[in-house]
N, C-alpha and C positions, 0 to 999 in steps of 0.2 A: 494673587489674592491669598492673603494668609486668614486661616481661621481661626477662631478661641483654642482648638483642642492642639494646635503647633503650639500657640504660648502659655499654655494655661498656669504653668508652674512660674510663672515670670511676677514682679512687683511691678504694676505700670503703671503712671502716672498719666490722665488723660487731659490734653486742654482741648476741649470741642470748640470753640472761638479761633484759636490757630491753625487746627488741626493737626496737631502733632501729638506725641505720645514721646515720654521718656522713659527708659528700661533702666529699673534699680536693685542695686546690689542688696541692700537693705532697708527696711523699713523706719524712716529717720521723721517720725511725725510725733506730735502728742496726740496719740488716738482718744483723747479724755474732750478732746476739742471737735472732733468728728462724728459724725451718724455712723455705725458701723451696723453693715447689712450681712447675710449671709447670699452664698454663691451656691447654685446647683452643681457640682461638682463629679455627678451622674452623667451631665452634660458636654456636646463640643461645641455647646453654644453659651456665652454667657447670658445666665438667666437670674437676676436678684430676687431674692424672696422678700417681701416686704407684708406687714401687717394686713388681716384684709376679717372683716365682720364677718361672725359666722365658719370661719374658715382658721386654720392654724395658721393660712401664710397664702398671700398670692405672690404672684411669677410675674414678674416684668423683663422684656428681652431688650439688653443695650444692642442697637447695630449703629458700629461707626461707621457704616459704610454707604447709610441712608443720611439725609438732607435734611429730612424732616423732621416735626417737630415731635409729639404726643399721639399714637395712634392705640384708639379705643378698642375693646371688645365691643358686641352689638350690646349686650348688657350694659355696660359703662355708658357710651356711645347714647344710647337712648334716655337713660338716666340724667345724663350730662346737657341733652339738649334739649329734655319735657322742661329744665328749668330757664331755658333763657327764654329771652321774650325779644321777637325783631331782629334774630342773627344774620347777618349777613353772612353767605358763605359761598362756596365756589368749587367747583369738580374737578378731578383727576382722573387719567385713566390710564391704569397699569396692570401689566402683561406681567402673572406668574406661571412658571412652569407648574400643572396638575390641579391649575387654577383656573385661569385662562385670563383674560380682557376683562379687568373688573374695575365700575364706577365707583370713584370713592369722593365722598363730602367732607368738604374742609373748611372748618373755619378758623377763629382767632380768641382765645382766650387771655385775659388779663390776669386771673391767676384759676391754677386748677392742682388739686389736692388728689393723688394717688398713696395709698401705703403710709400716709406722712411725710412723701414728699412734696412738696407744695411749688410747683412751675408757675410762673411770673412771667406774662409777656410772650406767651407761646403759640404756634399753630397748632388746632388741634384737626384731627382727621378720623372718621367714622373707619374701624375693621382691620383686624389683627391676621385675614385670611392667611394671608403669608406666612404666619408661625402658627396655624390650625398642628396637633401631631405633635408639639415642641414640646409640652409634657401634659401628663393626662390629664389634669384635672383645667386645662386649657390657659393660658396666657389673657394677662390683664390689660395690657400693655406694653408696645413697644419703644422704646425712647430712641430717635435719632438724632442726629449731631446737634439741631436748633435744640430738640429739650434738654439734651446733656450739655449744654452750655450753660444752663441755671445755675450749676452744679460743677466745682471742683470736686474730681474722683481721683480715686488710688486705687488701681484691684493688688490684692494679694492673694494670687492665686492658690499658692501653695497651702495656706491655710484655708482657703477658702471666703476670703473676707473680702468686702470691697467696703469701702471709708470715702464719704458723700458730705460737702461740707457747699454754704449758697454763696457764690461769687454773686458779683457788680456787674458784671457783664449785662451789656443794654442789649435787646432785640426789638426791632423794628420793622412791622411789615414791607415797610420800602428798602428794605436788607434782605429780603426773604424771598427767592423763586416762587412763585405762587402762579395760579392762572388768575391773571389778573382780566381774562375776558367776561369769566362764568358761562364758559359752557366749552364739553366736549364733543370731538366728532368721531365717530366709531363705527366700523363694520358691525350688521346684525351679528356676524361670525366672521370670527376674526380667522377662520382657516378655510370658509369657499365665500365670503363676499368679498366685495371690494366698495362699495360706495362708504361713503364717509358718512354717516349720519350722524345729525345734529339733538344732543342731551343740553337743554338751558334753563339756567338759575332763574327762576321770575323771583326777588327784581335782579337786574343785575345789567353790565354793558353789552354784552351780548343783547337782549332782549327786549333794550331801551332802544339800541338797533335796529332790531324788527324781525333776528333772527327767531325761528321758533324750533319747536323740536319738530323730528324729522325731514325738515331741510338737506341734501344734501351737497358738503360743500367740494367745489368743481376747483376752485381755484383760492390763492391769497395774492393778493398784488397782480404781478408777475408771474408765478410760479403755479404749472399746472400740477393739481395733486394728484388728479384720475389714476395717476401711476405709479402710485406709493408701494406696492410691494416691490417693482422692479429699479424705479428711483432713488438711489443712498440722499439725495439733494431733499427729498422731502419731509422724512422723518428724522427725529422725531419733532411733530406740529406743536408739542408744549414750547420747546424755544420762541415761536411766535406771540403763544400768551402771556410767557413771562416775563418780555420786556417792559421798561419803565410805565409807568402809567404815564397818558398823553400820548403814548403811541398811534398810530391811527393804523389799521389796515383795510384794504379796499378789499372784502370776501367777494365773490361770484358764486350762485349758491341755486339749487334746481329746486324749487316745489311745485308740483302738479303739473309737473310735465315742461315748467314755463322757469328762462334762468330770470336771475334778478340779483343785482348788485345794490350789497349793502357798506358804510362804513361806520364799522367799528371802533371805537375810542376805548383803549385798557382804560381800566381806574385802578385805583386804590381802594379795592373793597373789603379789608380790614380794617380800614381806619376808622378811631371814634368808635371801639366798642366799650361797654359798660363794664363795671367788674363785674364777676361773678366767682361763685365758687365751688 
């Protein structure tokens, strides 16, 4: 893994849609044609400064090395979603080191406006914990490879500039890993428990199911999970949610002492939202 602070002096060219990145000798653009943002340059992390009410300048952190789409501060985040009405959404659950096992809410935007940038057709996801410390006055936003594909980029590190200009590129929730069950399953503590307990999206396919919260699940199909810290075959369980919608899986699942199989059917639970902005 290479980080910002090995390349920073580098001209790069990012296509987030490929995943590739070109290294250039010089800078061969009309920047009269481009957004041209400032870099924190303080940093071994790239961090854009963009316009922000109130404030000389908020912080957004590019990470190519995430999947994801738009990830809010709880500010943004709560802002973002007192306005929509009827959002369908869906949960995630990811392990940071100094963090721990954190539930994160996801949904799907049709266009959403940070700094002046304006993302088109993106997931967006509640909580920047992961870059809490990243600079002091806190981070806005983090952009991963889905949001950074709104957007052809250029960093030029050396100066400090990065150059943002809006591609065609389509995004499509049936393009997009997502949990397409709506619901996770998670140790109360993820370092002395082990039962897998059940977090569910009402409404959602999980729940239309019959799963509820607190459930815990014992098995998927075939495959006993009871043994997930010492099993590599079990983890990680998002692989299971984020296959195609139509999928079916047959859970085996414990409440109140009594087991109970249910089947589950993925959806597509992005599809068919409203604009918003």
């Amino acid at each position: 893994m290479i980080g910002w602070g090995v390349i920073s002096q580098n001209i790069l060219e990012i296509h987030p849609a490929s995943k590739k990145i070109k290294i250039h000798n010089a800078l061969n653009i009309d920047t009269s044609q481009w957004l041209c943002l400032n870099i924190r340059k303080d940093l071994n992390l790239l961090v854009v400064q963009v316009p922000k009410k109130g404030r000389k300048h908020g912080s957004i952190l590019i990470d190519t090395g995430s999947p994801a789409g738009v990830s809010l501060n709880m500010e943004r985040w709560q802002s973002w979603i007192d306005k929509q009405s009827d959002q369908d959404s869906t949960l995630s659950a990811l392990f940071y080191p100094g963090k721990g096992l954190l539930l994160i809410e996801e949904t799907w935007a049709k266009k959403l406006t940070i700094g002046g940038l304006t993302f088109t057709e993106v997931p967006v996801r509640k909580g920047v914990e992961a870059g809490e410390g990243v600079v002091d006055e806190g981070l806005d936003a983090i952009l991963g490879l889905n949001a950074l594909s709104c957007f052809s980029w250029i960093v030029d590190g050396a100066t400090g500039k990065i150059y943002i200009k809006p591609n065609d590129s389509t995004r499509i929730p049936e393009n997009y890993d997502y949990n397409r069950l709506g619901a996770v399953f998670v140790p109360h503590d993820i370092r002395k428990s082990n039962a897998l307990i059940a977090h569910v999206v009402d409404p959602g396919p999980a729940y239309s199911a019959g799963i509820r919260d607190g459930d815990v699940l014992l098995k998927i199909d075939d495959l006993d999970v009871t043994g997930w810290r010492t099993d590599p075959s079990v983890m990680p369980l998002s692989r299971f949610w984020e296959q195609p919608a139509g999928t079916k899986l047959n859970l085996v699942l414990m409440r109140n002492g009594k087991k109970q199989e249910v089947i589950a059917t993925l959806q597509e639970i992005f599809k068919g939202l409203r604009d918003s902005i």
